[in-house]
C-alpha positions in Angstrom: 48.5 103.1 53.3 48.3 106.5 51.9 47.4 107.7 55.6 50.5 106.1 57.2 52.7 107.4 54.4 51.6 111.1 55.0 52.2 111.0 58.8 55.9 109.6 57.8 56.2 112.9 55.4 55.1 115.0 57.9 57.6 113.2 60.6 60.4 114.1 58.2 59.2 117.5 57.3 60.0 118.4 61.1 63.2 117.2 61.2 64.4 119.1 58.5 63.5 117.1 55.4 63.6 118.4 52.0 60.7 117.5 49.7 63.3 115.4 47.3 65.1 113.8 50.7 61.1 112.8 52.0 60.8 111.5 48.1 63.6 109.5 48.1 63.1 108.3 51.4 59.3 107.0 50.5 59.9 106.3 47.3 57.7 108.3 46.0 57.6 111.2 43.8 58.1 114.5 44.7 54.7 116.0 43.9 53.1 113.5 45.6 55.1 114.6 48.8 54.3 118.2 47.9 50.4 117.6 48.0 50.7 115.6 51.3 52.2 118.3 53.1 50.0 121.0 51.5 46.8 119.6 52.7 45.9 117.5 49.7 45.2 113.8 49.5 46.9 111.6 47.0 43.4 111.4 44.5 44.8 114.6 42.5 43.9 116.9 45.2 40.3 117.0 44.9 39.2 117.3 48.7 40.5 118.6 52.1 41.6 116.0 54.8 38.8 115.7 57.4 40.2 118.1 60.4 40.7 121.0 58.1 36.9 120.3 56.2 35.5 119.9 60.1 37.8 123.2 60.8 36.6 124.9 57.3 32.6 123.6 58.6 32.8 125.1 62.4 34.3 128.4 60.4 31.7 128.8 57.6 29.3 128.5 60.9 30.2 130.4 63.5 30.8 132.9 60.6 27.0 132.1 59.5 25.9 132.4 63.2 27.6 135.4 63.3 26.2 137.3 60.5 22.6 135.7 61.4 22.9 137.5 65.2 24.3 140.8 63.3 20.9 141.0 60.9 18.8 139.9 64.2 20.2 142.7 66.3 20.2 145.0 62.8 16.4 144.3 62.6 15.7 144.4 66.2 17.7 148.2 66.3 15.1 148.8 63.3 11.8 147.8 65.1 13.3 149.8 67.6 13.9 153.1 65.8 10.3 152.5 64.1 8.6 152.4 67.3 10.4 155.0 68.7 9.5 157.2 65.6 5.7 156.0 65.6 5.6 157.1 69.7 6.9 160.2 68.6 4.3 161.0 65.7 1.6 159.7 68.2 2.8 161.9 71.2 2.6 164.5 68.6 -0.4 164.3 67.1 -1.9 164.0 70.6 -0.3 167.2 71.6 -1.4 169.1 68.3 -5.4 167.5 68.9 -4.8 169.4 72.4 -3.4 172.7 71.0 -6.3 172.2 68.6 -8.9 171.4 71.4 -7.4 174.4 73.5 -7.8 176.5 70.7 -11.9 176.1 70.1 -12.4 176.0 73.8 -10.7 179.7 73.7 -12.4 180.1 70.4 -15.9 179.5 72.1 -15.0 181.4 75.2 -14.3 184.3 73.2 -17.6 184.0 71.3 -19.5 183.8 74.5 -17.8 187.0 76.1 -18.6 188.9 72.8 -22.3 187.2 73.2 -22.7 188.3 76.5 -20.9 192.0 75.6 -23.4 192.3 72.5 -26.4 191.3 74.6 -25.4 193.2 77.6 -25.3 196.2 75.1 -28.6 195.5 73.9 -30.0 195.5 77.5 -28.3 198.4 78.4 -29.8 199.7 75.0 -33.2 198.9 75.8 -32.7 201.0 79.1 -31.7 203.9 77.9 -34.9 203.6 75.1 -37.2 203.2 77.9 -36.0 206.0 80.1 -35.8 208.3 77.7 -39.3 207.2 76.3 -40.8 207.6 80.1 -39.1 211.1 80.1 -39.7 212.5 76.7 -43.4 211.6 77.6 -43.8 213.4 80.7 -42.4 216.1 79.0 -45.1 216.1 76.2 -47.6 216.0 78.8 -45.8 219.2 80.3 -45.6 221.0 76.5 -49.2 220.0 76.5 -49.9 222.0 79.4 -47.7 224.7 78.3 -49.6 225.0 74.6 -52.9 225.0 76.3 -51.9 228.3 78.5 -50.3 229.8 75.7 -53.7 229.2 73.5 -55.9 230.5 76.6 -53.7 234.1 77.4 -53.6 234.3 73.3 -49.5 234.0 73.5 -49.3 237.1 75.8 -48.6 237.0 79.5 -50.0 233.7 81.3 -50.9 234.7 84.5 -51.8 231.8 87.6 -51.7 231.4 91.3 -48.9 230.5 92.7 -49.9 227.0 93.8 -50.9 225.8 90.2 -47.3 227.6 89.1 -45.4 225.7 91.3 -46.7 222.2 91.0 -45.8 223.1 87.0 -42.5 224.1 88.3 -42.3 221.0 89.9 -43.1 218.9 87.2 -40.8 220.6 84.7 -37.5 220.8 87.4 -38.3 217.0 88.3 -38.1 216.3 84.5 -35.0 218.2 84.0 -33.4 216.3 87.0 -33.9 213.0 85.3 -32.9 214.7 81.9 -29.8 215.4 83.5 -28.9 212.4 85.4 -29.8 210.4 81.7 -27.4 212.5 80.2 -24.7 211.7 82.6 -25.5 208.1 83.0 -25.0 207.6 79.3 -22.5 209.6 78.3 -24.5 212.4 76.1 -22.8 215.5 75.0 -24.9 217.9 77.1 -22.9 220.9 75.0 -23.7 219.8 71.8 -27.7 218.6 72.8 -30.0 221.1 71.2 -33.1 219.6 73.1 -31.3 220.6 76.6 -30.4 223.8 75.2 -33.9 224.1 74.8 -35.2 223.0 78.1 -32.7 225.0 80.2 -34.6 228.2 78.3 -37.3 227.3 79.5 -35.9 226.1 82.8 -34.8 230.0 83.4 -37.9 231.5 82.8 -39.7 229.3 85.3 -36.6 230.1 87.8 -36.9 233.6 87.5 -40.4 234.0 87.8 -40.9 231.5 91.0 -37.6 233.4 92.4 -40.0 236.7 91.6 -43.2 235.3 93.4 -41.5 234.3 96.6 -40.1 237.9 96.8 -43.2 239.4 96.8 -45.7 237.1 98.4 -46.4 237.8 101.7 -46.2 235.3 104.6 -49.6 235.3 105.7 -50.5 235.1 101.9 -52.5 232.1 100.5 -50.8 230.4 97.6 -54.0 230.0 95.8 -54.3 233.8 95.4 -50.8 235.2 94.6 -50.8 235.6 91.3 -47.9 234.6 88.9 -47.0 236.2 85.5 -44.6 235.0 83.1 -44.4 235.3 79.4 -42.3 233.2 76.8 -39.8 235.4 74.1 -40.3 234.7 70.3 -37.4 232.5 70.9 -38.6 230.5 73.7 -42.1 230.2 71.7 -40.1 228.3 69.1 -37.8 226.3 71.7 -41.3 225.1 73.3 -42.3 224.0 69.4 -39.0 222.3 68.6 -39.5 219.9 71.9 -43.1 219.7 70.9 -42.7 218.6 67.6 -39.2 216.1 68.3 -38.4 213.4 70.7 -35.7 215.2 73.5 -32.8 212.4 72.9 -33.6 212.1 69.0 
């Protein structure tokens, strides 16, 4: 009844009906007429007729469904930026272990080369303290020699023959070869090296006096009996001690 009645209101409402004309035409009151055309049912307006709850239902969904895709895709954007974030602190802790593994293996190369540096310095150490032992030996046994001919002729003139002078003279030029070659080798102040001072003293006298014999021996001379004189100076004497008594390179 009610139903039929609000389809005639609505009839009337489009053909220009007032709400009193649709009243009076239905008999009805005029509130009545005003609810039915507002959407309201006769039952003092309590509930929606059934297209506008079905149109109110779809709404309230598709507005549900809506906000339900909007916190999906808000999460999934999330999860995305928090595994993009994660890849980037693992890339870059990877990268730092590298730097960090790049830096010992530098670290340990460097330790090596110094390693190797130190003992190559200690070899080359060990070298030099075994030449020079070798040479300040030889030279001993030459001071030796030396003290013994100096004891003999009382520290005057030491007279020999010429042969026994120049295997001396051998001895003593050989020694100063190496002395000199050591000194080069390792980089010793020759200028500033008391022991060589020393040696070339004695070096001189031996020069002069073998440069003396040969210009007076004759050529059909024997070497065994040409006699050679020399003498050593106050000076040398005590140049002679100082190597005696000290290692040359010390």
């Amino acid at each position: 009844m009610n139903q039929n009645l609000i389809h005639q209101a609505q009839e009337l409402q489009k053909k220009g009906y007032s709400i009193r004309q649709i009243a009076s035409e239905l008999n009805v009151s005029k509130s009545q007429v005003f609810r039915w055309l507002n959407g309201q049912s006769g039952n003092g307006g309590n509930a929606l007729p059934i297209d506008l709850i079905a149109k109110a239902t779809n709404t309230n969904q598709q507005l549900n469904q809506k906000n339900k895709n909007t916190m999906e895709n808000h999460n999934d954007l999330n999860r995305l930026e928090r595994e993009i974030a994660l890849k980037k602190l693992q890339l870059e802790h990877e990268l730092e272990l590298r730097k960090l593994a790049q830096q010992d293996k530098e670290l340990e190369l460097r330790k090596r080369e110094l390693e190797l540096r130190h003992l190559e310095k200690d070899a080359l150490s060990r070298q030099q303290q075994i030449e020079e032992r070798k040479i300040n030996h030889g030279l001993k046994l030459w001071i030796e020699k030396e003290r013994a001919n100096l004891d003999e002729f009382d520290y005057e003139e030491i007279e020999m023959d010429l042969a026994s002078f120049k295997r001396s003279h051998k001895t003593l030029s050989k020694l100063w070869e190496q002395i000199q070659e050591h000194m080069a080798v390792y980089a010793i102040d020759i200028d500033s090296h008391l022991g060589h001072y020393y040696l070339k003293s004695l070096m001189d006298i031996f020069n002069k006096a073998l440069e003396t014999a040969n210009e007076n021996i004759d050529e059909d001379e024997d070497e065994d009996e040409f006699i050679v004189s020399y003498e050593y100076n106050d000076d040398s004497i005590e140049f002679l001690e100082n190597l005696e008594n000290s290692d040359f390179f010390s």
